[in-house]
C-alpha positions in Angstrom: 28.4 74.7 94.9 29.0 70.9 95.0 26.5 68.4 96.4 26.3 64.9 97.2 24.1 62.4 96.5 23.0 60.9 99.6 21.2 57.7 99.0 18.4 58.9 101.9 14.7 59.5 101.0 13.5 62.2 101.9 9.7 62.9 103.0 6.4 64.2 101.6 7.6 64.3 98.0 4.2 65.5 95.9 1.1 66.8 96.4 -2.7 65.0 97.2 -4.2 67.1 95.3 -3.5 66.0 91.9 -0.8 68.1 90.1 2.7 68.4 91.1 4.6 70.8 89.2 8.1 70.8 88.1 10.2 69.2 91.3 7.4 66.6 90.9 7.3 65.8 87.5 4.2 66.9 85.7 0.7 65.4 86.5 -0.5 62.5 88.4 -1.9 59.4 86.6 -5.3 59.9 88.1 -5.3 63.8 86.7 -4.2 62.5 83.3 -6.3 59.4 83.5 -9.6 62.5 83.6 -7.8 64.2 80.9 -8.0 61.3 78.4 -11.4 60.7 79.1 -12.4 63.9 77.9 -10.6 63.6 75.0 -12.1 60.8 74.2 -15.3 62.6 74.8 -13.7 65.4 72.1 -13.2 61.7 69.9 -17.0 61.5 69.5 -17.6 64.8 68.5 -15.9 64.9 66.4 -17.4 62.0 64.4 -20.7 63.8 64.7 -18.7 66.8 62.7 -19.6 69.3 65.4 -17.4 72.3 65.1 -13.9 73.0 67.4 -15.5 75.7 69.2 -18.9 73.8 70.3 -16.6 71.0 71.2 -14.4 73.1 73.5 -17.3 74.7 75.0 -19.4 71.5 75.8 -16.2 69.8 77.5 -15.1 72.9 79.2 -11.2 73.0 77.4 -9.8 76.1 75.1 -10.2 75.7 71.3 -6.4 75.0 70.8 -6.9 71.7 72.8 -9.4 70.9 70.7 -7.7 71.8 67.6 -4.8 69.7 68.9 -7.1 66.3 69.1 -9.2 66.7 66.1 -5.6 67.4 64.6 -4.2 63.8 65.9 -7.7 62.4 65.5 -7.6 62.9 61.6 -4.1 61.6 61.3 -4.7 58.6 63.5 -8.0 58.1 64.7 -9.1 57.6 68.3 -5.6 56.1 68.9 -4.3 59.7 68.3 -6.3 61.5 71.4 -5.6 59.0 73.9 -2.4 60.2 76.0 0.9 59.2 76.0 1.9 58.9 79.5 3.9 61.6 81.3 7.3 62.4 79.1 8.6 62.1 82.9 7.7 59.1 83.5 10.8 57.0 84.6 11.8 54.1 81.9 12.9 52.1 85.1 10.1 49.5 86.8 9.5 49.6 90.3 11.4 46.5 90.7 14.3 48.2 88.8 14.3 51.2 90.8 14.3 49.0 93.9 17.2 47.1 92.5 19.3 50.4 91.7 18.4 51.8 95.3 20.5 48.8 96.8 23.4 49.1 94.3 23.2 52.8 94.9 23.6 51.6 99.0 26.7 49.4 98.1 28.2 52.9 97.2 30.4 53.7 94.4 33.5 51.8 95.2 31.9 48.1 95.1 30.8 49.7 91.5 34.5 50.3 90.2 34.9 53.9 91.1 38.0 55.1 93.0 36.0 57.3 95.8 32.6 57.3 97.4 31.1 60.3 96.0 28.3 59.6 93.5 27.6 62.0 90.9 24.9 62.0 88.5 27.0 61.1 85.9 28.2 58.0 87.6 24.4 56.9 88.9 23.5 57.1 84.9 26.5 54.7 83.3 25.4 52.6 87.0 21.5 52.4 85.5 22.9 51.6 82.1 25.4 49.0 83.3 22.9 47.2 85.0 19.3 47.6 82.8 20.8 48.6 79.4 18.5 51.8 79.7 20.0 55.2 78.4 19.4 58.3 80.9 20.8 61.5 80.3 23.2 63.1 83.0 20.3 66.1 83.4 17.5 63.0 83.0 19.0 60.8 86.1 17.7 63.7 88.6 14.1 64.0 87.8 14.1 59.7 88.3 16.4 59.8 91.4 14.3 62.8 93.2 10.7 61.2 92.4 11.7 58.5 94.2 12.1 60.2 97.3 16.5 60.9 97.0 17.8 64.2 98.1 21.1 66.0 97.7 23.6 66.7 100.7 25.4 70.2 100.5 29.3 69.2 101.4 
């Protein structure tokens, strides 16, 4: 099956309701903003040397999630609970992504390709051309369709 991309948004892209799962790209902000905080909760715990299980019962999480923090906590403090953003999360700013949405408008040809189909791998050498950011071919999806781009069937 081939596709094209066709530079259109398309609409309702997410959820309201806090977690969007793998067309979306993992949780929300908000969702992992909550999910910190009671980590940080787990933080002061664990200074007050109460045991995983208590911990995971008082905050309402499974003992591995615990185990997991007071594991990071010993090797680097509170610094080691906090999150570390969505592994989804684009590398691109918003100003960026508005940028490569206009270039991605021009088409391919006023880009130095010989036709005007873009392919993924095309739209990631175009993203390191112009912000010196690396994307793999299988990474430049998951940015393109979180933004709102969709695929046309030919």
């Amino acid at each position: 099956m081939s596709g094209r991309f066709t530079g259109q948004r398309s609409a309702g892209s997410g959820t309201s309701w806090g977690v969007r799962y793998a067309q979306g790209g993992g949780l929300t902000d908000a969702v992992r903003a909550a999910r910190e905080q009671i980590s940080l909760q787990a933080d002061v715990r664990f200074e007050a040397c109460e045991k995983n299980r208590e911990v995971a019962a008082a905050l309402r999480v499974s003992e591995w999630s615990v185990e997991r923090w007071r594991r990071a906590w010993r090797e680097r403090g509170e610094v080691g609970v906090l999150s570390e953003g969505s592994p989804g999360r684009s590398r691109l700013s918003e100003t960026q992504v508005a940028r490569l949405e206009g270039e991605l408008q021009r088409g391919p040809l006023a880009h130095g390709w010989a036709d005007q189909r873009w392919t993924l791998a095309r739209i990631k050498t175009l993203i390191g051309r112009l912000f010196h950011v690396s994307y793999t071919v299988e990474g430049t999806w998951p940015l393109l369709e979180r933004h709102g781009w969709s695929w046309q069937q030919l």
